[in-house]
C-alpha positions in Angstrom: -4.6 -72.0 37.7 -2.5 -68.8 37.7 1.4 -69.4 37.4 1.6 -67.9 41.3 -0.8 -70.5 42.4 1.2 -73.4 40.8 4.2 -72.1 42.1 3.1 -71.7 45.5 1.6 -75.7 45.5 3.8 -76.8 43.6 6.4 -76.0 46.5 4.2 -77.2 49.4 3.4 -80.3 47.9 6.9 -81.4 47.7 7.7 -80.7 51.2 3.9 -82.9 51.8 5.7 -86.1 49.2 8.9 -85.6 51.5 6.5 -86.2 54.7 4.7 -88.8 53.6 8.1 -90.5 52.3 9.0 -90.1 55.7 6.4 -91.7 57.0 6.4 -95.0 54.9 10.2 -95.2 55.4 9.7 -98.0 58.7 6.9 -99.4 57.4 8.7 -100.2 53.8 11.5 -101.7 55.7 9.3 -103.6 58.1 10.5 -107.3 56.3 13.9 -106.5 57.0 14.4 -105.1 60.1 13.2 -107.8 62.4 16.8 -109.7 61.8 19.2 -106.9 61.4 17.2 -105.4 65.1 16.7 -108.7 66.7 13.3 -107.8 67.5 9.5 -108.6 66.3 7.2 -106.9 65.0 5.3 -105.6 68.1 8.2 -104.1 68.9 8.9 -102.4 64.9 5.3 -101.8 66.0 5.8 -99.8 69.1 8.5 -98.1 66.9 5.7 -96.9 65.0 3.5 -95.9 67.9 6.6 -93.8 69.3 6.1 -91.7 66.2 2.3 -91.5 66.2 2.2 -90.7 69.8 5.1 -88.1 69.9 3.4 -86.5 66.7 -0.3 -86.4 68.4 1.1 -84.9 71.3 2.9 -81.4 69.2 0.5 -81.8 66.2 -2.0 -78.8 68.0 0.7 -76.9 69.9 2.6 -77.1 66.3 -0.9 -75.5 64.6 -0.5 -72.4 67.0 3.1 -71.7 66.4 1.9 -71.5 62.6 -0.5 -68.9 63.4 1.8 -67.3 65.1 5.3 -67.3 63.9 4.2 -68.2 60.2 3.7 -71.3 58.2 7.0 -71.3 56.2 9.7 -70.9 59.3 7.5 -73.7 60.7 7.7 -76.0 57.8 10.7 -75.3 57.1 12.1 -76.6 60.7 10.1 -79.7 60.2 11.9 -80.9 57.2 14.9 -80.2 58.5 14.4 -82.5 62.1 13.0 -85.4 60.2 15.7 -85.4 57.6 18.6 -85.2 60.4 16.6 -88.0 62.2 16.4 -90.6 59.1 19.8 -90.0 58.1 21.1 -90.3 61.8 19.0 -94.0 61.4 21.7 -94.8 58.3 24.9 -94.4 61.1 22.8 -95.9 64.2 21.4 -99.5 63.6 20.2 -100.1 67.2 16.7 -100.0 68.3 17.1 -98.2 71.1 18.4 -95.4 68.6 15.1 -96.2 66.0 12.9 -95.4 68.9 14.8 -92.1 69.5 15.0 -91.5 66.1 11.5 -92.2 65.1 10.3 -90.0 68.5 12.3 -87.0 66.8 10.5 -87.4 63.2 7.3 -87.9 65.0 8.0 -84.2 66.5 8.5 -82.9 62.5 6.0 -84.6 61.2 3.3 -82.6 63.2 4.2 -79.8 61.1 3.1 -80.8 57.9 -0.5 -80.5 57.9 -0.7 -77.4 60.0 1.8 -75.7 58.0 0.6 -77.1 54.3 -3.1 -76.4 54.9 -2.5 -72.7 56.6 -0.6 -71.5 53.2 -2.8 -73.1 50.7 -6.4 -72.1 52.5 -5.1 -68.4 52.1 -2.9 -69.2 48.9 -5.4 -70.1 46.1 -8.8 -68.8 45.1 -11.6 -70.2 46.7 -13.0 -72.1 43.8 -10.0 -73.8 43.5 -9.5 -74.9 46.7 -10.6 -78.2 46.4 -8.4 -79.3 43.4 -5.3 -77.5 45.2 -5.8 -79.8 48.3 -6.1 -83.0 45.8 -2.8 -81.8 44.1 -0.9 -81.7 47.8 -2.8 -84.7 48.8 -1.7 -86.4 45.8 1.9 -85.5 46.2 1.9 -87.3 49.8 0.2 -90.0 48.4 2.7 -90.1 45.5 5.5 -90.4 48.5 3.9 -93.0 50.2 3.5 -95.3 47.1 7.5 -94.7 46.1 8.6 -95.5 49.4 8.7 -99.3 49.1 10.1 -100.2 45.6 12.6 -97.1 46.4 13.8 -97.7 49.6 13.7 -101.6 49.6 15.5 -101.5 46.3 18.4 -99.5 47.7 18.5 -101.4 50.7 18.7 -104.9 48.4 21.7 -102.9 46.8 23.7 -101.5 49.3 21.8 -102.3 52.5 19.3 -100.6 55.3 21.9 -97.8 55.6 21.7 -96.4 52.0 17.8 -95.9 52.4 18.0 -94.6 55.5 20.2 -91.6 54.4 18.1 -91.1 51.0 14.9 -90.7 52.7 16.9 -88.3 55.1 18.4 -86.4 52.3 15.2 -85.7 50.4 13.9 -83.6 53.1 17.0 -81.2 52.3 16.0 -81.1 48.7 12.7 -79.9 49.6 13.9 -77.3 51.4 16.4 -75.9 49.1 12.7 -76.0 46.5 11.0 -74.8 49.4 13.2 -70.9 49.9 14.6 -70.8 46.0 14.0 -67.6 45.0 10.8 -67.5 42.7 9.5 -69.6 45.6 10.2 -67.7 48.5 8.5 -64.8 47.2 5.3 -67.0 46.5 5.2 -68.4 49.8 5.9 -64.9 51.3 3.0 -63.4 49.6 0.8 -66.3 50.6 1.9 -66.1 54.4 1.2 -62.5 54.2 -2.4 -63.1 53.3 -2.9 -65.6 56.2 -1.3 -63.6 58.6 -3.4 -60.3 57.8 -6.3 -62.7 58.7 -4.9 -64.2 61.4 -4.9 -60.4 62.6 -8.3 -59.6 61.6 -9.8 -62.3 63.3 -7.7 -62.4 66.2 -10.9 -61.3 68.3 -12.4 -65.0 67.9 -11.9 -67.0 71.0 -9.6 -70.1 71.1 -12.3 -72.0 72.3 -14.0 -71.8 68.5 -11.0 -74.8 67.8 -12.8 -76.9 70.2 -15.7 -77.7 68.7 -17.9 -80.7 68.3 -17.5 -80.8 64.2 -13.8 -80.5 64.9 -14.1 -83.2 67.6 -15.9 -85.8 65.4 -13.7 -84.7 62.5 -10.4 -86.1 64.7 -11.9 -89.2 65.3 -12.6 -89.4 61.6 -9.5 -88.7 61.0 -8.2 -91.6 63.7 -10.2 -94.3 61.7 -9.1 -93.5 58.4 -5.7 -93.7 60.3 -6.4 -97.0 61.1 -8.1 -98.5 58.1 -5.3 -96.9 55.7 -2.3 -98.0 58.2 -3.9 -101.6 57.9 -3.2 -101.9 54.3 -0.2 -99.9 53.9 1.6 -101.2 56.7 0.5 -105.1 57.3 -1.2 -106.0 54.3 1.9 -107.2 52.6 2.8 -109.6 55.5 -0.7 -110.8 56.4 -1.1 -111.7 52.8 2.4 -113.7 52.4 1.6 -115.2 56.1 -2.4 -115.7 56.3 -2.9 -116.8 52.3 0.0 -118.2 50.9 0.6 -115.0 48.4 4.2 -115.1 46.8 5.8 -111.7 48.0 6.3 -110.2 44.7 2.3 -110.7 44.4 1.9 -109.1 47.7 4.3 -106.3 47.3 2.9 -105.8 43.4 -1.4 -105.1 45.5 0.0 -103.0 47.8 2.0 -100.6 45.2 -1.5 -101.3 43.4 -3.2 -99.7 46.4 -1.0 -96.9 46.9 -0.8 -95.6 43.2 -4.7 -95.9 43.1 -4.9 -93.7 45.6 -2.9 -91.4 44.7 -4.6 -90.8 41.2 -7.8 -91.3 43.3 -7.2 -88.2 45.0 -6.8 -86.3 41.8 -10.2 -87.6 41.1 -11.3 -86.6 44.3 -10.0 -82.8 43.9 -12.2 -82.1 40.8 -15.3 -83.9 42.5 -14.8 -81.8 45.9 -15.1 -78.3 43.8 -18.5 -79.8 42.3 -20.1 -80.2 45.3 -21.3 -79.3 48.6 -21.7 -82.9 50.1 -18.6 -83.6 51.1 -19.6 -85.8 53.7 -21.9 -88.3 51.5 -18.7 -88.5 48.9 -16.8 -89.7 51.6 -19.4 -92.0 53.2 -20.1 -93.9 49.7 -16.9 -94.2 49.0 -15.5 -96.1 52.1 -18.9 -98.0 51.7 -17.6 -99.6 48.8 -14.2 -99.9 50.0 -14.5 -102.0 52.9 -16.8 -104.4 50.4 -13.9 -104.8 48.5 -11.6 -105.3 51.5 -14.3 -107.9 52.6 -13.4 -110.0 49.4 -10.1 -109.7 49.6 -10.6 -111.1 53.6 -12.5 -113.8 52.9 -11.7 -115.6 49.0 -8.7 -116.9 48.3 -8.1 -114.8 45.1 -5.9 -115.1 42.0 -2.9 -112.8 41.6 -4.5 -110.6 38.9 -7.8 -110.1 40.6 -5.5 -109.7 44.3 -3.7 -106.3 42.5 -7.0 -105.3 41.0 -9.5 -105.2 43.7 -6.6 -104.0 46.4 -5.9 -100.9 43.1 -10.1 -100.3 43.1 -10.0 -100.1 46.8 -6.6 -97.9 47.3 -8.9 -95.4 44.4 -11.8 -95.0 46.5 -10.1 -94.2 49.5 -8.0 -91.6 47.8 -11.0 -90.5 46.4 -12.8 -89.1 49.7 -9.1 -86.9 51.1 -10.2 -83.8 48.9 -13.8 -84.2 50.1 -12.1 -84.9 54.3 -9.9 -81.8 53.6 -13.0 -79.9 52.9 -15.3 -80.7 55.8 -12.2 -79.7 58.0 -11.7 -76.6 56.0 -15.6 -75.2 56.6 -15.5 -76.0 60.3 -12.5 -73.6 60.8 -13.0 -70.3 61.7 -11.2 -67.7 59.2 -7.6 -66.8 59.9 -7.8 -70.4 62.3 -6.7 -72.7 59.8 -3.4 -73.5 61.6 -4.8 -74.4 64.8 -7.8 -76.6 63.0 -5.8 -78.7 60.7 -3.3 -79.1 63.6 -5.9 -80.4 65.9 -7.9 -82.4 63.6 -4.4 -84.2 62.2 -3.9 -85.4 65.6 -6.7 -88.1 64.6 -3.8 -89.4 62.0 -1.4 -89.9 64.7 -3.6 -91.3 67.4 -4.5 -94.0 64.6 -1.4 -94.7 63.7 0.4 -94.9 67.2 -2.7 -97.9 68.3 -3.0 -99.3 65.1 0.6 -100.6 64.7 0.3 -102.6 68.2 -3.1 -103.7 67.2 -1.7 -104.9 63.7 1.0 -106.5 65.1 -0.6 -108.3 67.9 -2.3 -110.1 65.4 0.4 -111.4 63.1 2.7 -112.3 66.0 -0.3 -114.1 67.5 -1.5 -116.0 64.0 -4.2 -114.0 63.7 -3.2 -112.4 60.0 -7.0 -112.6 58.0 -7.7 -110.2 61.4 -5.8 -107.1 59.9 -7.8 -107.0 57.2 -11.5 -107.7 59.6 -9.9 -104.9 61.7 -10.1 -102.5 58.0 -13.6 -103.5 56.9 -14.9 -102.7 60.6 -12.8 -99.1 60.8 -14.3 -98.2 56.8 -18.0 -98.5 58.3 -17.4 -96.3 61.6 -15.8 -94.0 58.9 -19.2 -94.1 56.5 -21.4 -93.6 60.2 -18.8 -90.6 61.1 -18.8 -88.9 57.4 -23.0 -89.2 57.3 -23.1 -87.2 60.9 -20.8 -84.8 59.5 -22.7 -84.3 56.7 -25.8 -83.7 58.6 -24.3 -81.0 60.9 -22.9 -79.0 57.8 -26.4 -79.2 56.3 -28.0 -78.3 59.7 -25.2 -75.4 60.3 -26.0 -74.1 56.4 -29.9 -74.5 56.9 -29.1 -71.8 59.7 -27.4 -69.6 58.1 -29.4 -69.2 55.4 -32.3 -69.1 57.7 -30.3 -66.1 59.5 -29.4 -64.2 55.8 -33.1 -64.4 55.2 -34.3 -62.3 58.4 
């Protein structure tokens, strides 16, 4: 890549590992809250739901103001509202406040992907595209999997507080990367770009957003929501609770998991830029994982076999977000990107606002081995969903072509 490129991703992608820090912040603290709050985990649960729900609900409307007052402003206002709201959760330790608090970053975490995906699509050449999007995708990832050994180390330190504010305080790191000088004149040039198109296309109607592909992309997007939040958020407990696994073991397969993924994605990049069958990457891949899962559901396994089938499985499923980014990418129409990303990502929070009640259900109700039954079953509607998609992009390109040839 050209040194504008980098410096362009290499800026967005740090606001993406500040999101996705933001997201696993709760969740990494899910063991400890229950005493310091007083409450169970159905209601840490509902916590998490607040989030979700609050985030589905602005994710679109968020997409819009991207297209229309510009990607960076946008992005920019979400880091700083999720920051303000962790580090408000380091002074107030009352769960009233948590829900408040996690209803505010739920509203700044529908910026991300609307705001991310609108720069890059018009920021980096088309071929690529793909390998940009694993780079970002990696970087969230990359959040996610530092989240627990970070923030439950400073909290065995110095308590919940510390990790609170340090989560809140690497949003305003990002955006001091985000507007430093070489990178504001990146970003500028890249917003530019997509706004010129924006213009351009502003004769294509609003209802092109609301399509069936975009549709059926959400609800792919809702069950790899829920599969994912299964293992990142409950597996740990179900694990200590349903199979006897010492914590450290437990904790050790899910950093396994999220690492894996992460370097999955970057996998994934390369392999999305190689091909046009985005849909049958992603269905073969989830295949395999929810095999995997299976095993890990049903034998009692030994620690080092635990770490390695749960590192496998968190590969795979980073594997196929390039190849997802894609499919969303060729349903939107040009200079839409904004609105597309921001409707489809509202999958991600409609997952992740039932899947925490779900989850939690279950382990309050002894039902532990059920998290991971509840994975395997979201992976296969995720292979069905990716094979239909795949069908209607071959149908739609059959078309065209058909079209270019009269």
């Amino acid at each position: 890549m050209k040194f504008p490129q980098i410096s362009l991703l290499s800026r967005v992608s740090v606001a993406h590992l500040v999101s996705h820090l933001h997201i696993m912040t709760l969740p990494a603290m899910l063991p400890l809250l229950p005493e310091k709050l007083g409450v169970g985990f159905v209601e840490l649960g509902f916590a998490l739901s607040v989030f979700n729900v609050v985030s589905a609900l602005v994710q679109t409307p968020w997409g819009f103001a991207v297209d229309r007052f510009g990607a960076r402003r946008v992005l920019t206002l979400g880091l700083l509202l999720g920051s303000t709201s962790f580090l408000s959760l380091s002074l107030m330790s009352s769960y009233v406040w948590l829900l408040i608090a996690m209803g505010f970053a739920g509203l700044a975490n529908g910026v991300y992907h609307p705001s991310d995906y609108a720069l890059l699509s018009t920021g980096i050449k088309e071929g690529r595209v793909g390998r940009a999007f694993s780079i970002h995708t990696f970087a969230g990832y990359l959040g996610a999997a530092l989240a627990p050994g970070l923030l439950l180390g400073l909290a065995a330190w110095k308590g919940t507080g510390l990790a609170f504010a340090v989560s809140g305080l690497a949003g305003f790191i990002a955006i001091a990367v985000l507007h430093s000088r070489d990178s504001a004149a990146k970003v500028a040039k890249a917003e530019t770009a997509r706004l010129k198109t924006e213009k351009r296309k502003s004769r294509v109607p609003g209802a092109k957003v609301f399509t069936p592909a975009i549709f059926s992309l959400t609800f792919l997007f809702a069950l790899l929501s829920l599969s994912a939040g299964s293992i990142q958020n409950f597996s740990v407990t179900s694990l200590v609770s349903g199979y006897g696994v010492p914590l450290a073991v437990a904790s050790t397969a899910l950093t396994a998991f999220l690492f894996s993924s992460a370097f999955g994605v970057l996998a994934g990049g390369a392999l999305a830029d190689r091909t046009r069958h985005h849909g049958t990457v992603a269905a073969g891949a989830f295949a395999v994982t929810a095999c995997l899962i299976a095993i890990v559901a049903v034998i009692p396994l030994p620690s080092f076999l635990l770490v390695a089938i749960l590192g496998l499985a968190g590969f795979l499923s980073g594997l196929i977000a390039p190849s997802r980014d894609m499919m969303v990418r060729a349903a939107a129409p040009a200079g839409a990107e904004g609105r597309v990303f921001g409707v489809v990502s509202t999958g991600f929070n409609i997952g992740g606002a039932l899947g925490p009640l779900l989850f939690g259900w279950l382990l309050d109700n002894g039902r532990p081995q059920g998290v991971f039954w509840a994975a395997v079953g979201f992976m296969l509607l995720t292979v069905a969903i990716s094979l239909v998609q795949e069908r209607r992009i071959a149908r739609d390109r059959m078309r065209l072509q058909a079209v270019a040839a009269q």
